[in-house]
C-alpha positions in Angstrom: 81.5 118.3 104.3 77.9 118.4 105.5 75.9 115.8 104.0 72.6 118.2 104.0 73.9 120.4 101.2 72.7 117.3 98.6 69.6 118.1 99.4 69.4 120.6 97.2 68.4 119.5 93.5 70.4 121.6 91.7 73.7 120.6 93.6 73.0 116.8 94.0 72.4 116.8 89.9 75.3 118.9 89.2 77.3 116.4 91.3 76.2 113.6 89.5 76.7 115.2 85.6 80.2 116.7 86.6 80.7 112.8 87.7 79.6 111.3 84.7 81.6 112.9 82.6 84.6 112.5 84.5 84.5 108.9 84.3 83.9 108.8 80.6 86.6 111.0 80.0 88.7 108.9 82.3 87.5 105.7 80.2 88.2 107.5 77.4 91.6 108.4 78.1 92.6 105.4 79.5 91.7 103.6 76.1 93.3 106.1 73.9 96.5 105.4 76.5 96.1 101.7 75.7 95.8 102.3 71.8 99.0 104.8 71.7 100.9 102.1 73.5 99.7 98.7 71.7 99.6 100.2 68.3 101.3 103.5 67.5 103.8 101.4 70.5 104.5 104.4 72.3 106.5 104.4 75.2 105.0 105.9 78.4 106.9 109.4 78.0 105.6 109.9 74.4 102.5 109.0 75.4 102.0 111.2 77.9 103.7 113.9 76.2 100.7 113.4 73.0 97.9 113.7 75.9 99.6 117.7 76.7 97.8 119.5 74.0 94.4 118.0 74.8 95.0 119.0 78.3 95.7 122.2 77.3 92.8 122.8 74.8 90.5 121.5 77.7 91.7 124.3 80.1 92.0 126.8 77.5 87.8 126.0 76.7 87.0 125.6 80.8 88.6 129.3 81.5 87.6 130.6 78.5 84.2 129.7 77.2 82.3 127.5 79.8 82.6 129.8 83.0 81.6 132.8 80.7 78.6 130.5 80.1 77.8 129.1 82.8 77.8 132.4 85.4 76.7 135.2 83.1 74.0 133.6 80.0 72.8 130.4 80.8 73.1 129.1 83.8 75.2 125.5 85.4 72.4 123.5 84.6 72.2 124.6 80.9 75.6 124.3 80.5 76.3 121.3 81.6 73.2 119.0 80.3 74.5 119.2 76.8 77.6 117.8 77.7 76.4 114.7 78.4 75.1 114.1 75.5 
């Protein structure tokens, strides 16, 4: 990948949001993955198995909501700044 297309504000601050969030949801999960295990003492199937509806839910609102947002009302940037909040 060429290095020059950071240049650009709008993709170098996208980048940095979309990875922000990703590693809070990632810290997030993994502590809700430590929690399920230590207290509830769920075994690693049943734990996994109680993350499948979130993952679903999250796809479901990606497909459905957010890219309808993002490309036709508001724009990525106004999209995704609330997020982070």
């Amino acid at each position: 990948m060429p290095l020059r297309i950071f240049r650009s504000r709008n993709v170098a601050g996208a980048n940095l949001i979309q990875m922000l969030m990703v590693s809070g949801l990632f810290a997030c999960s993994s502590w809700v993955r430590c929690t399920l295990q230590r207290v509830l003492r769920y075994d690693a199937l049943e734990g996994g198995l109680a993350f499948l509806p979130v993952a679903v839910g999250n796809r479901r609102a990606v497909a459905g909501v957010c890219q309808r947002l993002s490309s036709t009302r508001f724009g990525a940037r106004a999209t995704l700044s609330p997020g982070c909040s």
